[in-house]
VEXZAFI-255739 format. One record per residue (C-alpha): residue in one letter; residue number from 1; x, y negated, z negated. Coordinates in nm, 3 decimals, padded with zeros to 5 digits. Each point is the difference from the previous one (the first is absolute). Layout:
ATOM  r    k     east    north       up
ATOM  A  NUM        X        Y        Z
...
REM end
This chain:
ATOM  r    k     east    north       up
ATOM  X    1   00.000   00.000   00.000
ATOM  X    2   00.266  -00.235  -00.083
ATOM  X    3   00.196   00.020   00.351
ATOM  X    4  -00.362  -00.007   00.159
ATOM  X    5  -00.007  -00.359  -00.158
ATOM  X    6   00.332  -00.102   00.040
ATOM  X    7  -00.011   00.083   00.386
ATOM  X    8  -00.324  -00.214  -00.039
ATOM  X    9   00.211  -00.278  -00.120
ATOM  X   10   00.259  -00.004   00.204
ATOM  X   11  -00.254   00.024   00.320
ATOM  X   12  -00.119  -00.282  -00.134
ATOM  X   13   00.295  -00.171  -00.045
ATOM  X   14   00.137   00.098   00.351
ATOM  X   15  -00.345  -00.180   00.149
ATOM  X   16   00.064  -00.306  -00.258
ATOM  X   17   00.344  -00.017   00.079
ATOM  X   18  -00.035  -00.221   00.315
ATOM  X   19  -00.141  -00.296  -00.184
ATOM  X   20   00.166  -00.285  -00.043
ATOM  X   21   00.204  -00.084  -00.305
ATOM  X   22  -00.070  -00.274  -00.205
ATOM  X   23   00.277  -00.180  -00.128
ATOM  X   24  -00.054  -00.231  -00.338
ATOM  X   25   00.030  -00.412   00.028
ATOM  X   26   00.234  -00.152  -00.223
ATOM  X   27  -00.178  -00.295  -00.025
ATOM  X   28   00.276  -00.259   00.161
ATOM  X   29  -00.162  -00.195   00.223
ATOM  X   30   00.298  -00.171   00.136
ATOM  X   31   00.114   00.031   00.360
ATOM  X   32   00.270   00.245  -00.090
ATOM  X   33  -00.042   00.356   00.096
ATOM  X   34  -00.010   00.255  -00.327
ATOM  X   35   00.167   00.302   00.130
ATOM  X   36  -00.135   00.288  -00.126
ATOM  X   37   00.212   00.213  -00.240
ATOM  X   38   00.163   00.364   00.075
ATOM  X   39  -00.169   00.155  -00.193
ATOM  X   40  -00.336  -00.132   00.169
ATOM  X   41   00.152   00.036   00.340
ATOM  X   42   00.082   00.371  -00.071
ATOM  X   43  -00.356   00.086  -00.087
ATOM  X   44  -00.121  -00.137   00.314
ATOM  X   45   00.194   00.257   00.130
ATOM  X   46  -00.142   00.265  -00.211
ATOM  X   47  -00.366   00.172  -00.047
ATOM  X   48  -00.055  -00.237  -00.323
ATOM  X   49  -00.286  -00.153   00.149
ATOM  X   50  -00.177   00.297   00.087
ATOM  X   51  -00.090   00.035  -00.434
ATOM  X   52   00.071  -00.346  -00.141
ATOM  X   53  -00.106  -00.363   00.107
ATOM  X   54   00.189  -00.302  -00.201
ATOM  X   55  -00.305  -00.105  -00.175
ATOM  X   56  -00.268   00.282   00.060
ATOM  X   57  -00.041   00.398  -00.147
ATOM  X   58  -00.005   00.234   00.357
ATOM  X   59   00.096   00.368  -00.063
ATOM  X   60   00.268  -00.125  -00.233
ATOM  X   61   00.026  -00.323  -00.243
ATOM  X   62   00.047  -00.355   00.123
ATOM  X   63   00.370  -00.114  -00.042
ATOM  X   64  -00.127  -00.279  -00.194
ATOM  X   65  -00.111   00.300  -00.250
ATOM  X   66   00.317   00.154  -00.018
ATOM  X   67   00.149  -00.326  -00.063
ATOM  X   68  -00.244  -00.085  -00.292
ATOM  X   69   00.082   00.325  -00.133
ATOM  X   70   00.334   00.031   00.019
ATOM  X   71   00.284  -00.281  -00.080
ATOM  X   72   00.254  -00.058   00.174
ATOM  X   73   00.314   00.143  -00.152
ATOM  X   74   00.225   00.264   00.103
ATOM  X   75  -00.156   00.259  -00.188
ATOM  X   76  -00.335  -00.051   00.253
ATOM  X   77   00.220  -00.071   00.293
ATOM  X   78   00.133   00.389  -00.002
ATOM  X   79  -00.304   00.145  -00.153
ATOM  X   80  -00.212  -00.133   00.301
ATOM  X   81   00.293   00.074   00.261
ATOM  X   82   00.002   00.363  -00.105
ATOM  X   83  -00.419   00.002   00.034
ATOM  X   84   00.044  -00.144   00.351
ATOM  X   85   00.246   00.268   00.096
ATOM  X   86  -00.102   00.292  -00.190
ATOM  X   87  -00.377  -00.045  -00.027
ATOM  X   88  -00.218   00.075  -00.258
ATOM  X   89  -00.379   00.007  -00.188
ATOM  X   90  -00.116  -00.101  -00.319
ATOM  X   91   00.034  -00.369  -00.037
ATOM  X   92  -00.181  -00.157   00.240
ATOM  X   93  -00.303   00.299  -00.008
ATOM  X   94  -00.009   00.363   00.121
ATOM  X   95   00.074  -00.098   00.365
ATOM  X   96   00.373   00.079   00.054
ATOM  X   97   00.285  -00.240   00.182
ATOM  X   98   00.165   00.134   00.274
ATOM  X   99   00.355   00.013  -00.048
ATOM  X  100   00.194  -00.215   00.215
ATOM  X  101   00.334   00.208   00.005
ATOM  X  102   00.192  -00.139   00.269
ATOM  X  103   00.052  -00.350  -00.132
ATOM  X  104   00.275  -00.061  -00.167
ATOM  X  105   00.040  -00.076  -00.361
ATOM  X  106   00.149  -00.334   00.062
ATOM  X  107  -00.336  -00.118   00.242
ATOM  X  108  -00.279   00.167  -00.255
ATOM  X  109   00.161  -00.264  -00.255
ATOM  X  110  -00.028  -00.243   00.232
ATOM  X  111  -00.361   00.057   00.084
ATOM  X  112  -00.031   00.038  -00.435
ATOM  X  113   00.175  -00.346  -00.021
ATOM  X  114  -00.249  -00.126   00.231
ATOM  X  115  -00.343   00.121  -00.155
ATOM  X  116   00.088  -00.083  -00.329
ATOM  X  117   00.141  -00.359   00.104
ATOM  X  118  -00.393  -00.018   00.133
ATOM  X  119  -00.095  -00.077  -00.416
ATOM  X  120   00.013  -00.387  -00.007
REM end
């Protein structure tokens, strides 16, 4: 039953997956360009947006969530880059995180960085 619902997920995802990402405003209204950061340009690249919108639950929780519920120290930094690449269930509700185990350790920080950088 459990594969039967995360091959429903992940068909989901796959059909989600061509939306388009949202990225956050930081609010400067200048007539500089904000560049986005790596770890937000690295997502892009990923199937993040498939389960998780900035400020809204999908199949997964809304970064801004995360953010909220995590602070930003190093401590959350690796504990969130090891749930990107490894996966997991439990935290968020029964519905498991696929893992993401191709990105490097070094990028899954940078993606943590950015999410919980999201809590202003």
């Amino acid at each position: 039953m459990k594969i039967k619902i995360l091959a429903a997920i992940i068909a989901l995802g796959g059909l989600c997956s061509f939306s388009n990402y949202e990225s956050i405003s930081t609010g400067y209204s200048g007539k500089e360009e904000v560049q986005p950061s790596e770890g937000e340009l690295i997502m892009k690249k990923q199937d993040c947006a498939t389960c998780h919108k900035i400020d809204k639950k999908v199949i997964g929780p809304s970064f801004l969530d995360i953010a909220k519920k995590y602070p930003m120290n190093d401590k959350n930094i690796n504990y969130l880059s090891d749930k990107i690449i490894k996966g997991g269930s439990g935290v968020w509700g029964a519905i498991p995180m696929a893992a993401h185990t191709a990105l490097k350790k070094d990028d899954a920080k940078k993606i943590a960085k950015y999410i919980l950088s999201l809590n202003k």
